[in-house]
C-alpha positions in Angstrom: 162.4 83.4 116.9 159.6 81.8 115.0 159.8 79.2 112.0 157.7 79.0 108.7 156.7 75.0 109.6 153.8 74.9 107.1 153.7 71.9 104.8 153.8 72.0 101.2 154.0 70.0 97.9 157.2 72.1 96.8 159.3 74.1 98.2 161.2 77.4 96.9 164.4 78.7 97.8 166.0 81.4 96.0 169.2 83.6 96.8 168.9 86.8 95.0 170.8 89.5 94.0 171.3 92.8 92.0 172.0 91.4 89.1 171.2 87.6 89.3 168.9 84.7 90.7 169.4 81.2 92.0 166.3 79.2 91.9 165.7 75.6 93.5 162.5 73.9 94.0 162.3 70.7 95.8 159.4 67.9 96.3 158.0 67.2 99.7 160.1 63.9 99.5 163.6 65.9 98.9 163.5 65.4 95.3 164.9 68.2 93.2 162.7 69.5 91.2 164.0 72.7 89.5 167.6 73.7 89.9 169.0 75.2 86.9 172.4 73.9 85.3 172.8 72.1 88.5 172.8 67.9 89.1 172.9 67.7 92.4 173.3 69.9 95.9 177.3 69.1 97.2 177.0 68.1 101.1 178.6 71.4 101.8 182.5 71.6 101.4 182.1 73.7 98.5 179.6 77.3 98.4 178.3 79.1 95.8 174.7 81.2 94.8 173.2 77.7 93.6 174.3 75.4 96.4 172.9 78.2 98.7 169.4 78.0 96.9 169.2 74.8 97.2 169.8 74.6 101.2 167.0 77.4 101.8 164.3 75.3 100.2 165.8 71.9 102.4 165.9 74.4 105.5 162.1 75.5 104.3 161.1 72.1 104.1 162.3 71.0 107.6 161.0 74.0 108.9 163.9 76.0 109.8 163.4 78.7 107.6 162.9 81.5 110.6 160.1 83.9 109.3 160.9 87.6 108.5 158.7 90.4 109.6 157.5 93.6 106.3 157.4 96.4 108.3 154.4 98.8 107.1 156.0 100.9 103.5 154.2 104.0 105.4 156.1 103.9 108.4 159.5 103.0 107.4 160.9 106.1 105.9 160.1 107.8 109.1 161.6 105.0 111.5 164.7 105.0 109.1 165.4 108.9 109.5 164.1 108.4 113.4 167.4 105.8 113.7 169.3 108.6 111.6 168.5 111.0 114.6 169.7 109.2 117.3 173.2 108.3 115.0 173.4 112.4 114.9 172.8 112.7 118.8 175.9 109.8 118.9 177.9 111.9 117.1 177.3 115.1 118.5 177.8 113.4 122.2 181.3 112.4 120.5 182.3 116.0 120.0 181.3 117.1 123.6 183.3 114.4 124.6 186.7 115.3 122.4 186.1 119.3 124.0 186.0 118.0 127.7 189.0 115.3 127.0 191.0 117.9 125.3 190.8 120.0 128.3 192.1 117.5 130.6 194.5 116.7 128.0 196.3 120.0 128.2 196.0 120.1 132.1 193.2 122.8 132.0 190.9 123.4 135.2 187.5 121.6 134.7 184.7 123.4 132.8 182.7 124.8 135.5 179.4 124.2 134.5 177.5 121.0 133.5 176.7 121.8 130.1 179.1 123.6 127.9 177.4 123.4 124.7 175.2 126.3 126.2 175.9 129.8 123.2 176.0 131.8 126.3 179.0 129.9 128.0 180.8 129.2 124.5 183.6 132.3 125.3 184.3 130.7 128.7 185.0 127.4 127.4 186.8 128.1 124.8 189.2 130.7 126.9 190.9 127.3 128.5 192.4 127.0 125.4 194.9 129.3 124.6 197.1 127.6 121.7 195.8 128.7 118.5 195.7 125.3 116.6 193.7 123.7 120.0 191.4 126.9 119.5 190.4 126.7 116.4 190.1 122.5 116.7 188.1 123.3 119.9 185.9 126.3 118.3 185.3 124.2 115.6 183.6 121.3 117.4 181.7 123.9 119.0 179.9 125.0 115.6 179.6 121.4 114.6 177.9 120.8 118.0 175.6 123.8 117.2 174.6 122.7 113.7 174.0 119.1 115.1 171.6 120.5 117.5 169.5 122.1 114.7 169.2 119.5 112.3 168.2 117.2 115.5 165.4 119.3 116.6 164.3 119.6 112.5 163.9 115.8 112.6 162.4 115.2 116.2 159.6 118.0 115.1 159.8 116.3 111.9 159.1 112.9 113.3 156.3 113.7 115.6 154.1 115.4 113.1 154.2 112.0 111.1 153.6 110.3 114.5 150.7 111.9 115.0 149.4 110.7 111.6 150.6 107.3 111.7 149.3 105.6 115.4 148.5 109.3 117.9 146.7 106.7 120.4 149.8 104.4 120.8 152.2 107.2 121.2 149.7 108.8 123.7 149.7 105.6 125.7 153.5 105.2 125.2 154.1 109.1 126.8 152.1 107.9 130.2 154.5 105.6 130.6 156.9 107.3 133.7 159.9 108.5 132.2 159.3 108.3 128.9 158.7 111.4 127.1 159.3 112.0 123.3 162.0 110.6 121.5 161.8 107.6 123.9 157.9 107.2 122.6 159.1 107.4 119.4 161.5 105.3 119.5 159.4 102.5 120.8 156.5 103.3 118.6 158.1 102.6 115.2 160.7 100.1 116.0 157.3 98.0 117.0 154.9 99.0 114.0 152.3 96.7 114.4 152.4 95.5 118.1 150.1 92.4 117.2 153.4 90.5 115.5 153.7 89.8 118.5 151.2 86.6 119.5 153.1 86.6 122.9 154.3 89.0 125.4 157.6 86.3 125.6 158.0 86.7 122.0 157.9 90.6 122.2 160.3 90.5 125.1 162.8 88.4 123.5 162.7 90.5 120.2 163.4 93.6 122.9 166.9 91.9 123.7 165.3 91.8 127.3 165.6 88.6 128.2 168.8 86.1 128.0 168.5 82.3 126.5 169.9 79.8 128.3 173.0 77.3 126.7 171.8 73.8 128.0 172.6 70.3 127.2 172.5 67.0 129.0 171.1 69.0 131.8 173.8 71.2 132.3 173.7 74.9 131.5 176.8 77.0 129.6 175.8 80.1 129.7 173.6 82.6 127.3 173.4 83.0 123.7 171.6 84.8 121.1 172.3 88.6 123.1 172.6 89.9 119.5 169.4 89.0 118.1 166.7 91.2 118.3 166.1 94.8 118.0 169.0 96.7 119.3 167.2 100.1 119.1 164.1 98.3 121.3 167.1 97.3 123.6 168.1 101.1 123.7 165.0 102.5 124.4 164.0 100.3 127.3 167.5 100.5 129.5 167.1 104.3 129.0 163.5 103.9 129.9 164.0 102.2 133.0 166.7 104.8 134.3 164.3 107.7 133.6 161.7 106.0 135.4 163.5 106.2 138.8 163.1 110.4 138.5 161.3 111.9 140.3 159.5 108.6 141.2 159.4 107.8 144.8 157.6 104.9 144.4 159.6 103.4 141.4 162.8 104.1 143.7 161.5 102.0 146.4 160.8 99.3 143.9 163.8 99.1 142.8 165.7 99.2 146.0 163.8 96.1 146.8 165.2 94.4 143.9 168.3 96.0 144.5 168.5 94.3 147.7 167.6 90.8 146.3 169.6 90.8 142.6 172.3 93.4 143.1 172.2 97.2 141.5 172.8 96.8 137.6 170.8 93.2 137.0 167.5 95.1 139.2 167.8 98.2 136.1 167.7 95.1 133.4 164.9 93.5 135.4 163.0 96.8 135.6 163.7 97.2 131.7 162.3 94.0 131.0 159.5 94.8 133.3 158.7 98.2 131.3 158.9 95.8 128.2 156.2 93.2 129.2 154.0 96.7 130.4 154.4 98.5 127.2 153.2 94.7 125.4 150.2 95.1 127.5 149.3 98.4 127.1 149.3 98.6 123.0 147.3 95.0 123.1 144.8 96.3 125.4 145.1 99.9 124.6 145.3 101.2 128.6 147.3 103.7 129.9 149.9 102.8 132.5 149.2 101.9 136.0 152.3 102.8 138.2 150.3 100.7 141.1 149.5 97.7 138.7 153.1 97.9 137.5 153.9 97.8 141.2 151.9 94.9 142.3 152.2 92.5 139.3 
């Protein structure tokens, strides 16, 4: 996480909202300079709007203010209704869900295909259910499943047409990437925006949720913290990432199976993630295509 730690004469702090604003301006020697209707800053046992001013322009001036990041105004409509997609695909993997627990509910034999959202296997799962109020709940999720689907392909095709517009060479780069195909590439393209935010490939990492920071004091170490800050989408987009990278991929395979061997099965997929991560920083900064055999090697 970085920290504004540039020194000023004054420092600001305000704590807005919708219909009102507390201001407080402080000296470089503490003094308050500006801080209306208010004395003095309570040491904290009481909270309020102006109290809360106040501590953002002390935090500001000790350099603990941690920096916040404008995405670009062209981009973030898109990545907005790109975050709505993939709460649509939750939701529609929730109601393919309900239909396959439902039928193990009522002691029904198992579907006997894989996918049973398919139009032309809709009679024969819905013939396991022969109550008419299970039915029509079933029969109903079906249609819900099918009008998901159609408003999900609208947006992907929506989505890569601005893509295209907005950064084609960093999406190209993004799609040689094993295992990565479209929404994946999407994904990763405008949760990022501007990859050179990033000054350091740690700092990009970290950001990803791909690495864990270590609890320390006094030499001794209690554990991790922080797992919730960062992009949890980023976080998303590189586990699935490095599971799709395995197919199909003899030579990923036999990567991993080394570091199966040495870490143990699920902390060699977080170590490939974080791997994919740190490759991905590379390519956009460089702007190279992916090299399985560098990837390898490195």
């Amino acid at each position: 996480m970085r920290f504004y730690t540039t020194t000023h004469q004054h420092y600001c702090g305000i704590d807005l909202h919708a219909r009102v604003m507390y201001l407080c301006i402080i000296s470089s020697d503490g003094e308050i300079v500006l801080h209306r209707n208010m004395k003095a800053i309570h040491g904290g046992k009481a909270k309020n709007d102006r109290i809360d001013s106040g501590k953002i322009a002390a935090m500001l001036k000790g350099g603990m203010f941690p920096m916040a990041y404008v995405y670009p105004a062209k981009m973030r409509a898109t990545r907005d209704l790109l975050r709505r997609r993939n709460y649509l695909v939750r939701k529609r993997a929730d109601l393919i869900t309900h239909v396959q627990n439902t039928n193990s509910q009522y002691n029904q034999p198992l579907f006997g295909v894989s996918n049973i959202t398919h139009k032309c296997r809709r009679e024969e799962v819905l013939s396991h259910f022969t109550d008419p109020d299970v039915y029509m709940s079933m029969k109903t999720n079906m249609d819900m499943i099918d009008q998901f689907a159609v408003q999900i392909r609208a947006m992907e095709k929506h989505v890569l047409d601005n893509a295209k517009n907005h950064d084609p060479q960093s999406l190209y780069l993004l799609r040689t990437i094993y295992g990565i195909g479209k929404v994946l590439s999407l994904t990763i393209l405008y949760e990022i925006g501007d990859i050179n935010r990033f000054s350091r490939v740690q700092n990009f990492a970290s950001y990803s949720r791909l690495v864990k920071c270590a609890r320390e004091s006094a030499g001794k170490r209690y554990g991790t913290s922080g797992s919730k800050i960062g992009n949890v989408h980023l976080k998303w987009a590189f586990s699935e990432a490095s599971v799709m990278f395995l197919k199909g991929n003899p030579e990923g395979m036999k990567y991993k199976k080394r570091l199966e061997r040495k870490h143990g099965k699920a902390k060699s997929l977080s170590i490939l993630a974080h791997k994919l991560g740190r490759a991905t920083y590379y390519m956009l900064k460089r702007n190279q295509a992916f090299d399985i055999k560098k990837f390898l090697r490195a």
